[in-house]
PyMOL Python script that loads the backbone (N, CA, C, O; Angstrom):
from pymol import cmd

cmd.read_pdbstr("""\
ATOM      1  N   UNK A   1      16.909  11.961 -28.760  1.00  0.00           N
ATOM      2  CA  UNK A   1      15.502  11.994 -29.116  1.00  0.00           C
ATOM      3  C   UNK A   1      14.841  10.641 -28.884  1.00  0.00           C
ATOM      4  O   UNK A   1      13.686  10.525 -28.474  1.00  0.00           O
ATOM      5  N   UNK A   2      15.792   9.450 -29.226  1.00  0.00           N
ATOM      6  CA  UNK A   2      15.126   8.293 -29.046  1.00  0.00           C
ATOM      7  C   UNK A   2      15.147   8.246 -27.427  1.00  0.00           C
ATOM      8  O   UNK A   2      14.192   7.604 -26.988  1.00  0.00           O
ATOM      9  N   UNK A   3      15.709   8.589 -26.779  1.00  0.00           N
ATOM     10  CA  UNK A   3      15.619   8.493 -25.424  1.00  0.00           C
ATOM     11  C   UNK A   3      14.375   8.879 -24.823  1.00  0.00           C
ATOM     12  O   UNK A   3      13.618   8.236 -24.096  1.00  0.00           O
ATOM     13  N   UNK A   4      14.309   9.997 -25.244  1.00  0.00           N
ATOM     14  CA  UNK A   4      12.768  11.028 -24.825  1.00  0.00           C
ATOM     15  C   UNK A   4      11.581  10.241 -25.157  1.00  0.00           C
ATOM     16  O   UNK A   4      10.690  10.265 -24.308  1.00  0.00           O
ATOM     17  N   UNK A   5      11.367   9.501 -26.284  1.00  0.00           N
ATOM     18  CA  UNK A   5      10.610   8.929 -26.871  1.00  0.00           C
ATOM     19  C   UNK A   5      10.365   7.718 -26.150  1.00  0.00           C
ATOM     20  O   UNK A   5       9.249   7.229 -26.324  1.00  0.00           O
ATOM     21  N   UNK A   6      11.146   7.122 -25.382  1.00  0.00           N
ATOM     22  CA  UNK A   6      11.790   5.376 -25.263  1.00  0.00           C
ATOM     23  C   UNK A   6      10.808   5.787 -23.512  1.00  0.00           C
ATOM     24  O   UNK A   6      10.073   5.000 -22.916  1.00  0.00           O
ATOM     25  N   UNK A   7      11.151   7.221 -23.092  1.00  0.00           N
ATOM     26  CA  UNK A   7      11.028   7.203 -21.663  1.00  0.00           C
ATOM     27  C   UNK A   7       9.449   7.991 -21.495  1.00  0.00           C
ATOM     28  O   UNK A   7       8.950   8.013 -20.370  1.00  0.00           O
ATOM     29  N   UNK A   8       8.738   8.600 -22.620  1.00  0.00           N
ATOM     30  CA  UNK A   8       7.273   8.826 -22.697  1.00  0.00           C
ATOM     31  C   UNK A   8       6.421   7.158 -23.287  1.00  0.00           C
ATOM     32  O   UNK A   8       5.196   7.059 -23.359  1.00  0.00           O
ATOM     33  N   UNK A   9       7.030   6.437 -23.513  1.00  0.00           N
ATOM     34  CA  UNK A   9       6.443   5.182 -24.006  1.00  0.00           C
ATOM     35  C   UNK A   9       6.284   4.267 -22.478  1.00  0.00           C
ATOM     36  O   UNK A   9       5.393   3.453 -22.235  1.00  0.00           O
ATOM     37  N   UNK A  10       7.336   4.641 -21.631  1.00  0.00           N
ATOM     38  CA  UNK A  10       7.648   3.785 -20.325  1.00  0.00           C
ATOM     39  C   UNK A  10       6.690   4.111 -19.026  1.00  0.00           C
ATOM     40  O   UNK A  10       6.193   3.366 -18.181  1.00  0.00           O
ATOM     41  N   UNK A  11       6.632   5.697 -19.243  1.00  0.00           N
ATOM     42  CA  UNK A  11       5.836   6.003 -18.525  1.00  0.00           C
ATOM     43  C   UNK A  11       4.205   6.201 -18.957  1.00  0.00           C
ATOM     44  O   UNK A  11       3.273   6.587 -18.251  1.00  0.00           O
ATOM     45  N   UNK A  12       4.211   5.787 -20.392  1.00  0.00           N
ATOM     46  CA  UNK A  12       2.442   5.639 -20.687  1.00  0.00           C
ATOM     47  C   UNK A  12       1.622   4.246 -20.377  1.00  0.00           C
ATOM     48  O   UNK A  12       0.452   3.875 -20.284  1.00  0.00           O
ATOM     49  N   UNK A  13       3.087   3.647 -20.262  1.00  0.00           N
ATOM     50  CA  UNK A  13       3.082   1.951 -20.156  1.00  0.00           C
ATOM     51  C   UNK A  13       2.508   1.935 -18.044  1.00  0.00           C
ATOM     52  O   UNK A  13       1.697   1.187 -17.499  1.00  0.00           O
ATOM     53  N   UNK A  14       3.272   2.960 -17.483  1.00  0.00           N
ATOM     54  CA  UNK A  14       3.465   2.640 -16.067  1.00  0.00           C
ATOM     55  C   UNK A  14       1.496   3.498 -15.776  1.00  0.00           C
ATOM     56  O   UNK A  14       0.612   2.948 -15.120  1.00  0.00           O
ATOM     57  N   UNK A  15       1.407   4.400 -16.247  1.00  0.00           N
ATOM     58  CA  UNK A  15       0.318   4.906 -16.122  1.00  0.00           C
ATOM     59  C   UNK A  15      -0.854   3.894 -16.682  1.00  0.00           C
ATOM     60  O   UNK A  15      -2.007   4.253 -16.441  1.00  0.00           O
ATOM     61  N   UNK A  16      -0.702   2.872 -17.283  1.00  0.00           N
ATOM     62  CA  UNK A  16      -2.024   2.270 -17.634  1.00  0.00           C
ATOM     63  C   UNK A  16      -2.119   1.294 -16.835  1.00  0.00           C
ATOM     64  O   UNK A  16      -3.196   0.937 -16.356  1.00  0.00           O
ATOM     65  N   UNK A  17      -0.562   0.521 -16.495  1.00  0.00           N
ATOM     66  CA  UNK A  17      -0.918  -0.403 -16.017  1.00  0.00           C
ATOM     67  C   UNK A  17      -1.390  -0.137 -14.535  1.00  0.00           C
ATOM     68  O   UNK A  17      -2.054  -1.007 -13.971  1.00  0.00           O
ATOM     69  N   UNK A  18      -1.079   1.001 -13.908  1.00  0.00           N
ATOM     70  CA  UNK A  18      -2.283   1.416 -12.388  1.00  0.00           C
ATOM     71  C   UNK A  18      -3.133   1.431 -12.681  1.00  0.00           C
ATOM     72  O   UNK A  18      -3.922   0.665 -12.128  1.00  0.00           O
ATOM     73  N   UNK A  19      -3.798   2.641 -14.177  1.00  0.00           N
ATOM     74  CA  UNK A  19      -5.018   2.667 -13.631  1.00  0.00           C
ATOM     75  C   UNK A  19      -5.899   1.440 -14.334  1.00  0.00           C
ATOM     76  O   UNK A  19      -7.119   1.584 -14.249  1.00  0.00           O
ATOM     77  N   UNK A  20      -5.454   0.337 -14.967  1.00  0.00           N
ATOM     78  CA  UNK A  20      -5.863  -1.214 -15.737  1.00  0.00           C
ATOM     79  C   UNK A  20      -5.892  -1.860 -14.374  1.00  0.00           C
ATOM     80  O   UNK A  20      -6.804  -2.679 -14.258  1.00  0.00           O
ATOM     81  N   UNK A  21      -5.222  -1.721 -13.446  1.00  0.00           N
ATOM     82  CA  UNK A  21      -4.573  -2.852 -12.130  1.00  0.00           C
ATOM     83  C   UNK A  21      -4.129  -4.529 -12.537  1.00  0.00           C
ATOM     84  O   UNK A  21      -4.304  -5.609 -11.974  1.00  0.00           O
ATOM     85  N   UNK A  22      -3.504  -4.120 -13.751  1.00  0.00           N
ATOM     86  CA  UNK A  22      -3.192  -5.173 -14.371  1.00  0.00           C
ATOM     87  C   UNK A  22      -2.384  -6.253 -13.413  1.00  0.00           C
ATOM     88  O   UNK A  22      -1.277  -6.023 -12.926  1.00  0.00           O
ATOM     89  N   UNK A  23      -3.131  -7.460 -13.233  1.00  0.00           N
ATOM     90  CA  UNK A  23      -2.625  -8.546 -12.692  1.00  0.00           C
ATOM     91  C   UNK A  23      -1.302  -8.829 -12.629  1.00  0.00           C
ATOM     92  O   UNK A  23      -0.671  -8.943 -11.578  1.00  0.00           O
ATOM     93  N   UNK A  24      -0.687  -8.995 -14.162  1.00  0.00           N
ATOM     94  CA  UNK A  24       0.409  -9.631 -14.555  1.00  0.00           C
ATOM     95  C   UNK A  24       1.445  -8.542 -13.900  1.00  0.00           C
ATOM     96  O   UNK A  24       2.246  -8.896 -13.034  1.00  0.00           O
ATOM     97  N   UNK A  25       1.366  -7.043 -14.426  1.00  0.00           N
ATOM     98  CA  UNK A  25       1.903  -6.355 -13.915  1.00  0.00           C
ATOM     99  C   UNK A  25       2.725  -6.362 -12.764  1.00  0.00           C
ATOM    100  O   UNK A  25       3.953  -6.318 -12.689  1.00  0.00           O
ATOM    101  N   UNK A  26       1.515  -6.447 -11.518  1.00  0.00           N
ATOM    102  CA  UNK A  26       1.579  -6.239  -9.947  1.00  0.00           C
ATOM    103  C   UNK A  26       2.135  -7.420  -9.582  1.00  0.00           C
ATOM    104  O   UNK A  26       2.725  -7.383  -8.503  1.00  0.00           O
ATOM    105  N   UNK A  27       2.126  -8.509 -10.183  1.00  0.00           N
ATOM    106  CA  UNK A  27       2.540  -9.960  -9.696  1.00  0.00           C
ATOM    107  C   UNK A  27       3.949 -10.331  -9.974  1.00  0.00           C
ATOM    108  O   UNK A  27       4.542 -11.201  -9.335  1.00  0.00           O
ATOM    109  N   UNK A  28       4.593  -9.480 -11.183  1.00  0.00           N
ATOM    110  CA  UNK A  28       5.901  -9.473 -11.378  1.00  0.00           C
ATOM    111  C   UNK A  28       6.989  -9.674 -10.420  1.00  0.00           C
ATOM    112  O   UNK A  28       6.792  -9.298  -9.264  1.00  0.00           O
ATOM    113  N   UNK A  29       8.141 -10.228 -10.738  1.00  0.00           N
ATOM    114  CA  UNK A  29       9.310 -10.203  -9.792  1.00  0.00           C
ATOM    115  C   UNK A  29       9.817  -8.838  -9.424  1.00  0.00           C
ATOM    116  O   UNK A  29      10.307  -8.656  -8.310  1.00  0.00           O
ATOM    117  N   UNK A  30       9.732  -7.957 -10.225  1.00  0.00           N
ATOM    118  CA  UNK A  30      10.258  -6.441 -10.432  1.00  0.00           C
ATOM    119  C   UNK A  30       9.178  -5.518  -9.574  1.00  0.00           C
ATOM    120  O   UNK A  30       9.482  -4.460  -9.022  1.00  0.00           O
ATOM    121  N   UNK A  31       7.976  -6.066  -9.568  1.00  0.00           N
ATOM    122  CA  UNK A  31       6.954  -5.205  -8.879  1.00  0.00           C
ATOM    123  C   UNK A  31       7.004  -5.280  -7.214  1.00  0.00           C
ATOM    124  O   UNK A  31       7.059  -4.440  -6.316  1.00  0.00           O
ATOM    125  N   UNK A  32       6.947  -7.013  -7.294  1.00  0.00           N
ATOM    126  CA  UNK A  32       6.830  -6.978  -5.687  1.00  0.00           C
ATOM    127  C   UNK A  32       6.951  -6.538  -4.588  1.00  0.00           C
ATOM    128  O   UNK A  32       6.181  -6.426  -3.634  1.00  0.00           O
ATOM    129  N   UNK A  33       8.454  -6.168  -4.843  1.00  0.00           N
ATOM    130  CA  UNK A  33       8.878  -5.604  -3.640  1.00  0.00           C
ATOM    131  C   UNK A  33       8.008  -3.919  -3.335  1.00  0.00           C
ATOM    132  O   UNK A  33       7.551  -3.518  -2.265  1.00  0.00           O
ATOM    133  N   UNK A  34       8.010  -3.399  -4.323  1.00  0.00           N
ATOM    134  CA  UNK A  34       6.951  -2.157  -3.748  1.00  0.00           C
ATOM    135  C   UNK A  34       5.466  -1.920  -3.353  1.00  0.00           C
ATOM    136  O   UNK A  34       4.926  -1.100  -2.610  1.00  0.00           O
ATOM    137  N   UNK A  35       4.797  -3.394  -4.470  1.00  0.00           N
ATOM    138  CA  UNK A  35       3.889  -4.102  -3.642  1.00  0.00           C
ATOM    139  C   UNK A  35       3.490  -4.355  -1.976  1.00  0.00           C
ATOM    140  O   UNK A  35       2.535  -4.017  -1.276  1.00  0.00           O
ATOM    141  N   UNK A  36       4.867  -5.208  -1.719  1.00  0.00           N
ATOM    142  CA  UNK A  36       4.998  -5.245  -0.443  1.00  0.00           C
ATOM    143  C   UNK A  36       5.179  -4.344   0.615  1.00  0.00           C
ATOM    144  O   UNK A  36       4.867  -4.464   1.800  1.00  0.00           O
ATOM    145  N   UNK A  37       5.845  -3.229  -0.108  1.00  0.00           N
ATOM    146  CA  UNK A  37       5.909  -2.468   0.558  1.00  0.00           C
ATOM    147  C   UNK A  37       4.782  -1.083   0.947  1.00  0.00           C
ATOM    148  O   UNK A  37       4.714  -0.265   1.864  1.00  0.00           O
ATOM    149  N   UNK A  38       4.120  -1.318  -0.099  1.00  0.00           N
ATOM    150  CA  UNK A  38       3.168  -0.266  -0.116  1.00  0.00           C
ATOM    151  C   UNK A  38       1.489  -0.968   0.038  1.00  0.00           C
ATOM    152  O   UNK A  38       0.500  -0.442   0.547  1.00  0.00           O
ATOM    153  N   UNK A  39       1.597  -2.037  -0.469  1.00  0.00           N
ATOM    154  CA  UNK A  39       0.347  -2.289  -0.679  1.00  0.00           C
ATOM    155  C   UNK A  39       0.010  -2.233  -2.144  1.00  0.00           C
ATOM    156  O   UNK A  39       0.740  -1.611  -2.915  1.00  0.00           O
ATOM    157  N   UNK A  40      -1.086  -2.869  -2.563  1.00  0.00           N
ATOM    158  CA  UNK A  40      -1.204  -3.247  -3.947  1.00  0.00           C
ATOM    159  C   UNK A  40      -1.678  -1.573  -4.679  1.00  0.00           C
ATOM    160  O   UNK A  40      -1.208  -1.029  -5.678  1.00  0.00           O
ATOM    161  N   UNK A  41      -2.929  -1.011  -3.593  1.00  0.00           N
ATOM    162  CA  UNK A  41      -3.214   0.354  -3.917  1.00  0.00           C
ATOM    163  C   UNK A  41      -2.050   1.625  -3.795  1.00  0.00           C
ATOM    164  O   UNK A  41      -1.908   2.693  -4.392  1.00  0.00           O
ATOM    165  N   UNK A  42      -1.461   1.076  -2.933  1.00  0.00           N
ATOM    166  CA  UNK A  42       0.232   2.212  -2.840  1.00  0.00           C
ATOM    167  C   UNK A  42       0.832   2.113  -4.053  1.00  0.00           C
ATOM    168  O   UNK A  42       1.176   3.111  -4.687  1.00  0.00           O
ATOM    169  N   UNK A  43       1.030   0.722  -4.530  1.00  0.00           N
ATOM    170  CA  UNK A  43       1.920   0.616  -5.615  1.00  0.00           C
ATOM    171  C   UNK A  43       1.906   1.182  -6.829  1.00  0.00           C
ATOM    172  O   UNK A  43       2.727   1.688  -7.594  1.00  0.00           O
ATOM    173  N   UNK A  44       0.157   0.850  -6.790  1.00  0.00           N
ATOM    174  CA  UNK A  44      -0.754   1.459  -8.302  1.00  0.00           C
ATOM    175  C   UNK A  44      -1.040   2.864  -8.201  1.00  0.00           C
ATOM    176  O   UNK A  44      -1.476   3.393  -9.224  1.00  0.00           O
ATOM    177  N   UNK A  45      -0.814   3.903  -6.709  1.00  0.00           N
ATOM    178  CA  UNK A  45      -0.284   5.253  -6.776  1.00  0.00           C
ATOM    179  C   UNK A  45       1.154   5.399  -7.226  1.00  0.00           C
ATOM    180  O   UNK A  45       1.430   6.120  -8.185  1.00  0.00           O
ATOM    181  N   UNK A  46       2.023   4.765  -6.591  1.00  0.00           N
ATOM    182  CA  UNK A  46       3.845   4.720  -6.538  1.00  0.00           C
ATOM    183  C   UNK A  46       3.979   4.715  -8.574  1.00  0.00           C
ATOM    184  O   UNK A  46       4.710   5.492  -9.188  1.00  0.00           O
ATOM    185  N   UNK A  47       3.404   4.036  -8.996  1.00  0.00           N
ATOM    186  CA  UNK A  47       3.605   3.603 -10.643  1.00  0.00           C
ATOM    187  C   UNK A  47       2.643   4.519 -11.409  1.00  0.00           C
ATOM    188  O   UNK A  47       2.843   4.875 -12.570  1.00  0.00           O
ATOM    189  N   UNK A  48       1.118   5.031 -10.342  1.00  0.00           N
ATOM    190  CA  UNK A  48       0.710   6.100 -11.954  1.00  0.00           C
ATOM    191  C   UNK A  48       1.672   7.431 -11.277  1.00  0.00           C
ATOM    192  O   UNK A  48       1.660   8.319 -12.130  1.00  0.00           O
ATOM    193  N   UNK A  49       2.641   7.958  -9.834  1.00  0.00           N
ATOM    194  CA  UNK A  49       2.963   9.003  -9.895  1.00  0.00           C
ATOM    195  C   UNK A  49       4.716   8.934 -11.069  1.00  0.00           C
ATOM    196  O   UNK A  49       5.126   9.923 -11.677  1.00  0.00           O
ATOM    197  N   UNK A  50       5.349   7.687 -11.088  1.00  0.00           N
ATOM    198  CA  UNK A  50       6.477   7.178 -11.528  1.00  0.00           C
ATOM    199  C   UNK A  50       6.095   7.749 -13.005  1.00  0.00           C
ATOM    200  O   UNK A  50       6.646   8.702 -13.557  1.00  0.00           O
ATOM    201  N   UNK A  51       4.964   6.908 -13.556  1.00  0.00           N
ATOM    202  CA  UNK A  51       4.531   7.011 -14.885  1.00  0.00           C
ATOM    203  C   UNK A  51       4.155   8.440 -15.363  1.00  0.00           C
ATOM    204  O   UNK A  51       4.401   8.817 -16.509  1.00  0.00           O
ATOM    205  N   UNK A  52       3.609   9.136 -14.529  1.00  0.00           N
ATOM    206  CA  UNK A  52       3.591  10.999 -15.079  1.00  0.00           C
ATOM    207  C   UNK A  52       5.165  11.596 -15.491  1.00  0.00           C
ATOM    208  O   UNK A  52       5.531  12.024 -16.586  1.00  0.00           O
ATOM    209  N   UNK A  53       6.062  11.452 -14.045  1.00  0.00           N
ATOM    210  CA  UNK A  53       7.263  11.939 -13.206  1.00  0.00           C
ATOM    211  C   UNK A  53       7.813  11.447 -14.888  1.00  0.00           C
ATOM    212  O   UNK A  53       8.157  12.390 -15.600  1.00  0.00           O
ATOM    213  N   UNK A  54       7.876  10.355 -15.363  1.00  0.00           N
ATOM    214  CA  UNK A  54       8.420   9.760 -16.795  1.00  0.00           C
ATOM    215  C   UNK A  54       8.003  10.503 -17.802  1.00  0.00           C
ATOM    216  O   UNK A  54       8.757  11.102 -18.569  1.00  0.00           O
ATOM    217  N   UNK A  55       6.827  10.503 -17.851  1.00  0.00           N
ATOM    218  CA  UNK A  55       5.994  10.914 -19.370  1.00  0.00           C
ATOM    219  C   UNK A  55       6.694  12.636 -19.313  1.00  0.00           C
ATOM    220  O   UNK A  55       7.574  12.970 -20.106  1.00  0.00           O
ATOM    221  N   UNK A  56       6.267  13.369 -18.505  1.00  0.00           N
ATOM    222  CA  UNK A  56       6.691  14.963 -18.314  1.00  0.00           C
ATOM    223  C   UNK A  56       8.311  14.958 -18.150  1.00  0.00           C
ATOM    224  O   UNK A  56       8.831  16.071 -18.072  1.00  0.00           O
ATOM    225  N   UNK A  57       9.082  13.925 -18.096  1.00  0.00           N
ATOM    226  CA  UNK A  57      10.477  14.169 -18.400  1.00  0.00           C
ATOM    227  C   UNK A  57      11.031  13.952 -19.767  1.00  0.00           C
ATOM    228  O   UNK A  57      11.900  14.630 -20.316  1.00  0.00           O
ATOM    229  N   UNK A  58      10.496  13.060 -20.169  1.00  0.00           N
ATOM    230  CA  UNK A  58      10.675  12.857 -21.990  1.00  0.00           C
ATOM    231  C   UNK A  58       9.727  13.339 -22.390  1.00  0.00           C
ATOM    232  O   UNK A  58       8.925  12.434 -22.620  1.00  0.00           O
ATOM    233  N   UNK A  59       9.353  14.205 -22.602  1.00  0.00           N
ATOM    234  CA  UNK A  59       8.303  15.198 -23.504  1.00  0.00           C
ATOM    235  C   UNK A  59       9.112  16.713 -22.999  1.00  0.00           C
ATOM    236  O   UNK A  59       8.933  17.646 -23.782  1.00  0.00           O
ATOM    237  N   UNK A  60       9.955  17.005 -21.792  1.00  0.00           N
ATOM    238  CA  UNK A  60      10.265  18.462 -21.960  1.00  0.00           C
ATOM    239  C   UNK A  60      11.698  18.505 -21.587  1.00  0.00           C
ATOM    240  O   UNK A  60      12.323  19.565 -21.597  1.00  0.00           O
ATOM    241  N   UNK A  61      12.323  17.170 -21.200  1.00  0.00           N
ATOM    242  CA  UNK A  61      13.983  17.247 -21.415  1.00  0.00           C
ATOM    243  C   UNK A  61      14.661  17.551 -22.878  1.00  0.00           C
ATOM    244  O   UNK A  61      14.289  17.221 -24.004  1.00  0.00           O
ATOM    245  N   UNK A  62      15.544  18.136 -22.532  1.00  0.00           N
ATOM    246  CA  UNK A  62      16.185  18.421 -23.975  1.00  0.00           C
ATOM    247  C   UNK A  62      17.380  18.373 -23.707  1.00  0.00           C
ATOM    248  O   UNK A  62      17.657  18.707 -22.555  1.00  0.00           O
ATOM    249  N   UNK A  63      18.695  17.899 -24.742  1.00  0.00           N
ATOM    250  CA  UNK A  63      19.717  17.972 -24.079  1.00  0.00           C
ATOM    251  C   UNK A  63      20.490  19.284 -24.300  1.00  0.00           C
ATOM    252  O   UNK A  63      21.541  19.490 -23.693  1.00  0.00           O
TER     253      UNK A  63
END
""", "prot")
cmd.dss("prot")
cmd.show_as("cartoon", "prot")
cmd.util.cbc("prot")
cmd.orient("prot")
């Protein structure tokens, strides 16, 4: 349960920070590389589709 919980918190976190375009976020060591790879607007699609794909797995996984 804490899992489910831990992984709708991760992905409410990944969904704001696209649609915020939070600086700190995108500038991260952890971000970059998809940054780079996508583009700053790819990324901030790549992280709000990550951040749903998250939220709708801990809200209807069960074990």
């Amino acid at each position: 349960m804490w899992m489910n919980l831990l992984t709708v918190i991760i992905g409410i976190f990944c969904i704001s920070a696209s649609a915020q375009n939070w600086d700190w976020f995108f500038n991260n060591y952890r971000a970059k590389p998809i940054v780079k790879l996508f583009g700053r607007d790819g990324a901030r699609i790549f992280y709000a589709i990550l951040g749903i794909f998250l939220t709708i797995t801990g809200l209807f996984h069960t074990f």
